[in-house]
C-alpha positions in Angstrom: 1.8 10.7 -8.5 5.5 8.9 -7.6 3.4 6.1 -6.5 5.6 2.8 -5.5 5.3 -0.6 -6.5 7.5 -4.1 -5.7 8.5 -4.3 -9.9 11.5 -5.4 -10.2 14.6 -4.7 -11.2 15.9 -1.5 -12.9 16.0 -2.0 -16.2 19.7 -2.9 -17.7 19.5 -0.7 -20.9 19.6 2.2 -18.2 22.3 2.8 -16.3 23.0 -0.7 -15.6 24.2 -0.6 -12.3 21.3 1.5 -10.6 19.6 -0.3 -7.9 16.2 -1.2 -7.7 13.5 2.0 -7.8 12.3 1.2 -4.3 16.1 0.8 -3.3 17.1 4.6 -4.6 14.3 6.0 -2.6 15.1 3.9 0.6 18.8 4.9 0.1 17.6 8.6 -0.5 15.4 8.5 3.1 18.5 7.3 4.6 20.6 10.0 2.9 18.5 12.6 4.4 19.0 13.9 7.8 16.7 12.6 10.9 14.1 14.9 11.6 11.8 14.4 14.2 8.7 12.1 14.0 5.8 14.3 12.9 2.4 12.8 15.0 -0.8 14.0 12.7 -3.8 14.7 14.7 -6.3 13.6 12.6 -9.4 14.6 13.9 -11.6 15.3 11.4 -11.5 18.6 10.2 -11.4 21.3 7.3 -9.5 24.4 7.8 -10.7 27.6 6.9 -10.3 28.1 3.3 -8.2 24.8 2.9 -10.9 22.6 2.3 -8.7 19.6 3.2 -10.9 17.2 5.5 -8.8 14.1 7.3 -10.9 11.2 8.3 -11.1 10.9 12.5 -8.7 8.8 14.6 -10.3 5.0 15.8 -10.6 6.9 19.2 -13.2 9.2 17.7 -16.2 8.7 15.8 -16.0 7.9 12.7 -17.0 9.5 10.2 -19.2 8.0 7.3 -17.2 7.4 3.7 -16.1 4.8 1.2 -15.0 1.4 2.2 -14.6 2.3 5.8 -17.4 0.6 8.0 -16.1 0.4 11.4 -12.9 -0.1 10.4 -9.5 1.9 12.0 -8.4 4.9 9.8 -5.0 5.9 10.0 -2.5 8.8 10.6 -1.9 10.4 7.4 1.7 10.0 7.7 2.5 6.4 9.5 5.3 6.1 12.1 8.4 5.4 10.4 9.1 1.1 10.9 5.2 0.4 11.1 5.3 -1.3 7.7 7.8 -3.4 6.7 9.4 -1.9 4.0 8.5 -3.8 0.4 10.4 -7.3 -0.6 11.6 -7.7 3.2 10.5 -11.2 4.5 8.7 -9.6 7.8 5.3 -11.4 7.2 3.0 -10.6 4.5 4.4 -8.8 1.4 2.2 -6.8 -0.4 1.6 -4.5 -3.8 0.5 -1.4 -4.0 -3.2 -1.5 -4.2 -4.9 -1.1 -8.0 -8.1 0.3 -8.2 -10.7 -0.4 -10.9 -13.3 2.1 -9.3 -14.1 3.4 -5.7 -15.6 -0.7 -4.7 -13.4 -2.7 -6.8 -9.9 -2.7 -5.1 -6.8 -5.2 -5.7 -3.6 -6.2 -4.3 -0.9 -8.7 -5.0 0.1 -10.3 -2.2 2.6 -13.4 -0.7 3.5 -14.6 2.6 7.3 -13.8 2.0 9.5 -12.7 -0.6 10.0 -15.9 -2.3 6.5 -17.7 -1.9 3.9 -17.8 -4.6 2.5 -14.7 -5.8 -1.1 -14.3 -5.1 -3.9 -11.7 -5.4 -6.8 -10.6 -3.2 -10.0 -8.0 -4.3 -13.1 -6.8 -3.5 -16.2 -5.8 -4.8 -17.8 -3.9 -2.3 -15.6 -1.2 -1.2 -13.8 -3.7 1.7 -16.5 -5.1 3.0 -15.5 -8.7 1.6 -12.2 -10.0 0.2 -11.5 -12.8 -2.2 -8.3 -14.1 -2.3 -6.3 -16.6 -5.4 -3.6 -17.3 -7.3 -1.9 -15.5 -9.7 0.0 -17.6 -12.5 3.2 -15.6 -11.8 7.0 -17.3 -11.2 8.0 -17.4 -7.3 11.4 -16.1 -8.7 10.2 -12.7 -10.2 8.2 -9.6 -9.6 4.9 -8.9 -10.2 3.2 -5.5 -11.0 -0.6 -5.8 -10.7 -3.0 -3.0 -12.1 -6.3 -2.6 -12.4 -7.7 -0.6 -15.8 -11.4 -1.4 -15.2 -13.9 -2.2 -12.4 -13.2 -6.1 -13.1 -10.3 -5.7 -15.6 -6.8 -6.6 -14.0 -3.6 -6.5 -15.7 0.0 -8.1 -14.5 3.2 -7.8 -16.1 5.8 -10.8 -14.3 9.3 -10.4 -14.8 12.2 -13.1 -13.4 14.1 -11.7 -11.4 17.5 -11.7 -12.6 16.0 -11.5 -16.4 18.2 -9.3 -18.9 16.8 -5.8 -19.6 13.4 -7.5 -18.9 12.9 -8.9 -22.3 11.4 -12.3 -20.7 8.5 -10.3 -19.2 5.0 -11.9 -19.1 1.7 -9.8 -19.4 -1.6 -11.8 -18.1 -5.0 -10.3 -18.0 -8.3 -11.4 -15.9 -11.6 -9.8 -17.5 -13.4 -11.1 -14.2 -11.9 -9.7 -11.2 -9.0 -12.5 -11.1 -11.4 -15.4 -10.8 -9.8 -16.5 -14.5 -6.4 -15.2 -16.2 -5.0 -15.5 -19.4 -1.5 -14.7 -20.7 -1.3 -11.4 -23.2 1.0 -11.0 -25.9 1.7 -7.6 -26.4 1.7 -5.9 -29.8 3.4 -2.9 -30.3 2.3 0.3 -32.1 3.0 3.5 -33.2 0.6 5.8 -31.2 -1.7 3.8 -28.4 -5.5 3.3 -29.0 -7.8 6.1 -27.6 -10.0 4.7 -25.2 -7.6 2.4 -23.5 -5.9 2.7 -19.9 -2.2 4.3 -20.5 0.0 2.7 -17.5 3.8 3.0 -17.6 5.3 -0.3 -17.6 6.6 0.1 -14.1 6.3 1.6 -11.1 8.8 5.0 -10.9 10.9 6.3 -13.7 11.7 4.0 -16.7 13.5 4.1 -20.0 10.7 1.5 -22.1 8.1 2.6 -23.9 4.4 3.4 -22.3 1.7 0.8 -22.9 -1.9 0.8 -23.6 -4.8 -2.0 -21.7 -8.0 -2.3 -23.6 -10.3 -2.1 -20.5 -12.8 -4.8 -22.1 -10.1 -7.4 -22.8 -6.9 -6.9 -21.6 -5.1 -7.0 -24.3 -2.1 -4.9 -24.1 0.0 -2.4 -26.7 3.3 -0.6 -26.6 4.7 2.2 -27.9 7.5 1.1 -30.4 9.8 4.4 -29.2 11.0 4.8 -25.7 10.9 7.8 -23.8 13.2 10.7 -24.9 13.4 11.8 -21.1 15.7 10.3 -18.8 13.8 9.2 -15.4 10.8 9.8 -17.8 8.3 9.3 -15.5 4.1 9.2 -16.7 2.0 11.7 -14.5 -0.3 9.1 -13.7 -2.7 12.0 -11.6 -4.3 13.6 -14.8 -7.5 12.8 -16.7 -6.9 10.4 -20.1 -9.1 13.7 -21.8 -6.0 16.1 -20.7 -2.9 14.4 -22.9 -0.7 12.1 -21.9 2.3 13.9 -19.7 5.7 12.6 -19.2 7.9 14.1 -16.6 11.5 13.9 -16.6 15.1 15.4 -17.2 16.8 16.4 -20.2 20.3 15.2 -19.3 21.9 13.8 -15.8 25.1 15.3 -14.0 27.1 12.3 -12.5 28.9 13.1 -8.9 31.9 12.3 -7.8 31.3 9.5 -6.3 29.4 8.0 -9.2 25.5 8.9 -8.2 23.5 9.8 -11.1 21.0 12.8 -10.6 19.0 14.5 -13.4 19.7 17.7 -15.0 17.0 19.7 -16.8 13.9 19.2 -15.5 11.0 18.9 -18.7 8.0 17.8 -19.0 6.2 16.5 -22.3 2.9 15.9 -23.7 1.3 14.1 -26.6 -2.4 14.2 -27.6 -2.3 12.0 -30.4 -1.3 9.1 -28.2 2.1 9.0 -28.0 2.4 9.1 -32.3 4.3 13.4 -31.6 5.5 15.1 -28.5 6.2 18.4 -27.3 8.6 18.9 -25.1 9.5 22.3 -22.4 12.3 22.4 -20.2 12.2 24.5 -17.6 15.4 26.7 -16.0 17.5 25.7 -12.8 17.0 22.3 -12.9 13.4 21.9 -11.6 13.0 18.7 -9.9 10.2 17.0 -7.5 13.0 14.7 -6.0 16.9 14.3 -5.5 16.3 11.2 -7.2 14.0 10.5 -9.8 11.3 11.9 -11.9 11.2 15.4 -12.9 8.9 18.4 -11.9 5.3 17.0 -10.5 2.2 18.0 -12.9 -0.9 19.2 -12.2 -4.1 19.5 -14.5 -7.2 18.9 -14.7 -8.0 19.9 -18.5 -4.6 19.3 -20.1 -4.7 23.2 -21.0 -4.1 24.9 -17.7 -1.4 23.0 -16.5 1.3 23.5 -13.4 5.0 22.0 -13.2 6.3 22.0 -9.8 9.0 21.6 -7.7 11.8 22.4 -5.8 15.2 24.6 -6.6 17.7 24.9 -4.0 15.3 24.2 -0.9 12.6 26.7 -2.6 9.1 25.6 -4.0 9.0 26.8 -7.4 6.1 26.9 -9.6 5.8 27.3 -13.1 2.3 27.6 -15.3 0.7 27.4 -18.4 -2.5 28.9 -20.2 -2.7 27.1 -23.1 -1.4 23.4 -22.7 2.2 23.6 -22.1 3.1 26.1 -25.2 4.5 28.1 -23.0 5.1 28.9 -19.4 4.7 32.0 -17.0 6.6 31.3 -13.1 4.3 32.1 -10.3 5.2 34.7 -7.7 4.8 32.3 -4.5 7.2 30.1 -2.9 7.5 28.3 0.4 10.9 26.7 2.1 10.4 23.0 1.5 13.9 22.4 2.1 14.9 18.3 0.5 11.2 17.2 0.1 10.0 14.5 -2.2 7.4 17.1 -3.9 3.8 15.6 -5.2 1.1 18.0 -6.4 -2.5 18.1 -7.7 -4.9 20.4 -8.9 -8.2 19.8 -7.0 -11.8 19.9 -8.9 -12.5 22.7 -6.9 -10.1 24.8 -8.7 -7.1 24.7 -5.3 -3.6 23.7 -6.4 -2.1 21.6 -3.6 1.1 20.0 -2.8 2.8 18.0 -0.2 6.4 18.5 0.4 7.5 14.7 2.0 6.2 11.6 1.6 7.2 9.5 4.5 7.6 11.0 8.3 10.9 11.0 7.9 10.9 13.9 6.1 8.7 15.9 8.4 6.0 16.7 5.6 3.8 19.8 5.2 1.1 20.4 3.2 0.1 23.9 0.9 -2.6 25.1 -1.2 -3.1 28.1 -3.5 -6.3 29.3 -4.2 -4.8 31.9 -6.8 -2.2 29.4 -8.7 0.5 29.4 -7.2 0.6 33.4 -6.3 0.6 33.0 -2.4 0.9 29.4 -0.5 -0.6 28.6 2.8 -0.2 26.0 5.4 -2.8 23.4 6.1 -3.8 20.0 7.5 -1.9 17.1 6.1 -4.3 15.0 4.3 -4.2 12.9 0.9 -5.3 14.9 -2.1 -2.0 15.9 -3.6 -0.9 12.4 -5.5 -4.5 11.5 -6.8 -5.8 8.5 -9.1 -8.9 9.5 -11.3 -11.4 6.5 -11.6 -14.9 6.1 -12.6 -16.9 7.4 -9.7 -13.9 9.8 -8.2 -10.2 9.2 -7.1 -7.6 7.0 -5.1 -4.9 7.6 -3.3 -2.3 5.0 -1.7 0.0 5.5 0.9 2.4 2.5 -0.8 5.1 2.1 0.4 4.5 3.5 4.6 1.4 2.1 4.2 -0.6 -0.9 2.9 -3.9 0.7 2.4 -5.6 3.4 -0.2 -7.5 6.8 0.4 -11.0 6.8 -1.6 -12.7 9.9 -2.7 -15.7 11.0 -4.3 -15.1 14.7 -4.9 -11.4 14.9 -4.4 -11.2 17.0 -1.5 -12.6 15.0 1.1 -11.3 11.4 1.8 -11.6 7.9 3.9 -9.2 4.9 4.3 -9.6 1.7 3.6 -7.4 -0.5 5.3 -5.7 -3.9 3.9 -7.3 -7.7 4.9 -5.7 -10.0 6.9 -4.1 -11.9 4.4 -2.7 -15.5 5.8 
């Protein structure tokens, strides 16, 4: 929000024997119990008072937006088995797609899981692709991000490589036409004015890093997270903090799966130098699995932690930057949903309970945060990315493409290339 990426594998210093981050959530869709294929009709629409408008279906007109031209725009929700599922060796293998600004978009791409890592962009919001290499080993992972219009950023790791301490950081300062590799420094708080990624995809124990949009160069925090799953809320404005969502301690089962116990969230404003931590009651969690309760801000003072307790949606909020927290009256039966939430520019607090048809997904807003929820059309908006000119949105892993948006309420699709 969390948004998944092909990055390797789990790092060693944590729980060892864990499986791959795209691995826990595939083996926690399978866990769950079938429910029946939810078909979106997409016609483009807003529902009264939800303000949620869904791009039309290829058999209608389409509507005009980002990156679309005549191009096909999607079901919100794909059919599960319509994308193969990441670092299978069905065909093309893709990233998720990193996004500099609403016309520059990025991928990392190969033609199966052991051929050479390559990357593809454009410039023009889809209209035109480039394609190239990327000086990355055919035995790793990559993770490719983007942290300005023509800034790109990959960290390579082998594959088998120890607690990922032979990991590689190269930087292009020209859209990938040139890279260069990046030795990382590491620092006590990370410079303001930088691009704060976490170092992979999904929850992580190492330390957050820093990009300098002009040249790439990359920092690190020298202290890891003090959450475990600490996960970085990737959805709210660099002017708002830095939030880290996560759990406080784990409980271990029976049969030896680790879930997280405590749900917290934390927040620095100095750059990572101090933190502040809450942890909020009855174990508060977005997922079975990882991460803790999904954030929401816009300001970094008003601030929501979400998620689920015991099938309930449970919201929790703060006046005056996470000092200290009030629980909203309103609830909603969300049952095991993955929870992602987001609070829109136009003051509505949305979430999406489910992230892949197999979990039969809904969508709510609250116009009165968090007091009373409503049902409304399913539609991106809830796991946004802020970039210059507006937000993104992929649908990584069920699907290949990204959702662009000016205003962050009403959004188009922009599907992948061919890539052979």
């Amino acid at each position: 929000m969390p948004e998944l990426d092909f990055t390797g594998l789990k790092d060693a210093a944590y729980r060892g024997f864990k499986p791959q981050f795209e691995t826990v959530v595939a083996v926690a869709r399978r866990r769950r119990r079938r429910r029946r294929v939810l078909t979106v009709a997409t016609a483009a629409l807003v529902l009264a008072g939800s303000g949620v408008a869904v791009a039309a279906r290829p058999d209608a007109p389409a509507p005009p937006g980002v990156g679309i031209g005549g191009g096909r725009t999607p079901d919100f929700i794909p059919v599960p088995g319509r994308t193969p599922a990441p670092g299978t060796d069905q065909g093309v293998v893709t990233g998720r797609p990193a996004a500099g600004d609403l016309d520059h978009i990025y991928l990392r791409w190969s033609e199966c899981g052991g051929c050479r890592i390559r990357w593809a962009g454009t410039e023009d919001g889809g209209r035109h692709w480039r394609t190239g290499d990327l000086p990355a080993s055919v035995n790793g992972t990559l993770d490719l991000r983007a942290v300005g219009p023509r800034t790109l950023v990959g960290r390579s790791v082998p594959r088998l490589a120890p607690d990922n301490r032979d990991d590689e950081w190269i930087a292009s300062t020209d859209g990938g036409s040139t890279w260069r590799k990046v030795q990382r420094r590491t620092v006590e708080a990370l410079p303001a004015g930088w691009a704060v990624l976490s170092p992979r995809s999904g929850p992580t124990t190492e330390p957050l890093v820093a990009v300098d949009p002009a040249t790439g160069d990359v920092a690190q925090l020298s202290r890891r997270p003090a959450l475990h799953n600490a996960m970085l809320v990737e959805s709210v404005p660099a002017e708002a903090g830095l939030w880290v969502s996560g759990f406080t301690g784990e409980h271990v089962a029976t049969d030896g799966r680790i879930t997280g116990a405590g749900g917290a969230v934390e927040v620095s404003r100095d750059g990572g130098r101090t933190w502040s931590r809450h942890a909020f009651p009855d174990d508060l969690s977005a997922s079975d699995d990882v991460g803790g309760p999904a954030v929401a801000t816009r300001d970094g003072r008003t601030v929501y932690a979400i998620g689920r307790v015991r099938g309930s949606l449970v919201v929790w909020r703060s006046a005056d930057g996470g000092a200290t927290w009030t629980r909203a009256a309103g609830t909603a039966a969300v049952g095991d949903r993955t929870i992602r939430a987001a609070l829109r520019p136009d003051g509505v607090l949305v979430v999406q309970a489910g992230i892949s048809a197999r979990e039969d997904p809904l969508m709510l807003a609250s116009s009165d945060g968090g007091a009373t929820w409503r049902r409304t059309a399913l539609g991106p908006g809830a796991d946004p990315r802020p970039v210059p000119g507006g937000f993104v949105q992929t649908g990584w892993p069920d699907s290949k493409g990204v959702w662009l948006s000016t205003d962050g309420t009403t959004w188009s699709w922009l599907d992948p290339p061919e890539l052979r």
